[in-house]
N, C-alpha and C positions, 0 to 999 in steps of 0.2 A: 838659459844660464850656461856660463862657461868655467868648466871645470877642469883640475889637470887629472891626467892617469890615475890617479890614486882615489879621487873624488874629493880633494880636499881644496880649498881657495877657489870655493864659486861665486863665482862676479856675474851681475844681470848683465844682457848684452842692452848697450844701447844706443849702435846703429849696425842696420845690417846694408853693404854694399852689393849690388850685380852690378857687370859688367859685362857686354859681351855675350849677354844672355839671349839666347835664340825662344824662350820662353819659360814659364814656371808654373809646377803643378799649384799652386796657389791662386788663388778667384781673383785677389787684387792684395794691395799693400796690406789692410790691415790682416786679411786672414793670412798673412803670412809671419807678422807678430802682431801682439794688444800694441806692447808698449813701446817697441824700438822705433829708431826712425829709419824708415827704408829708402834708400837711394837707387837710383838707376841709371846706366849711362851706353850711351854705344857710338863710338867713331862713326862719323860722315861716310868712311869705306869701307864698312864693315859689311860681310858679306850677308851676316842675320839678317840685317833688315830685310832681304828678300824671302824671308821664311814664312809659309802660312802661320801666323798664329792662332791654332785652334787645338781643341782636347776634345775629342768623342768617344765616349766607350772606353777611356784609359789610354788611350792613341792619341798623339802627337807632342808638342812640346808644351802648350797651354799658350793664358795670354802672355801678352807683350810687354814687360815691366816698365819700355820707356813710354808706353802711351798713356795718356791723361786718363784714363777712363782705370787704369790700375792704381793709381794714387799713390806714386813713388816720387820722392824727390828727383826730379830728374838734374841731373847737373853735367856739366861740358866735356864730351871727351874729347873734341880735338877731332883732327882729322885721323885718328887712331880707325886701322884696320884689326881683322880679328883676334890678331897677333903683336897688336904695338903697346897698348894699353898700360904695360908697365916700363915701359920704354924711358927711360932718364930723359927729362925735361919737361915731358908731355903733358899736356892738359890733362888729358886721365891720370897721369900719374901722382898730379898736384894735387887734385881733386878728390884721389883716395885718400893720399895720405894727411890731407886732413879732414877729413872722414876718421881714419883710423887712430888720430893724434886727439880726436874730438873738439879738436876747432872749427865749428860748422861753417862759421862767418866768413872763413876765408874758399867754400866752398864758391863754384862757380858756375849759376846753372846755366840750361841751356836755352 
């Protein structure tokens, strides 16, 4: 749920976007929400991808939200580096914001 300052006008969430995500203390999509829809995306030169993705002992970044095996919508970022991702025009950027408008259909995966 999302709520303002005061606690007042809570809305369910219902999508949650990464981007950019070098990993998440989360096992995969759904134990990260029951109900939302979880997206994931990461530019062609983005430097994450070269990140181990693992968690031992509370150590490291966890898995990898764009891989199949995490069960996250995955959708197009574009050639978005670690840094471009909101960048006016960009595939990531088209791609969140209709994520975040809840127009899913015009998402674009990957």
């Amino acid at each position: 749920w999302v709520m303002n300052a005061d606690g007042s006008g809570g809305r369910e969430v219902t999508d949650i976007a990464l981007y950019g995500s070098p990993g998440t203390t989360a096992w995969s999509a759904a134990k990260l929400s029951g109900t939302a829809r979880v997206w994931a995306g990461r530019g062609s030169t983005d430097w994450t991808e070269d990140i181990p993705h693992v968690r031992i002992f509370g150590l490291g970044l966890g898995p990898d939200p764009v891989s199949p095996s995490f069960g996250a919508r995955v959708f197009d970022a574009g050639g978005a580096g670690h840094s471009d991702y909101l960048e006016p025009g960009s595939a990531s950027l088209r791609n969140l914001t209709g994520i975040a408008l809840g127009r899913t259909s015009d998402v674009t995966p990957r």
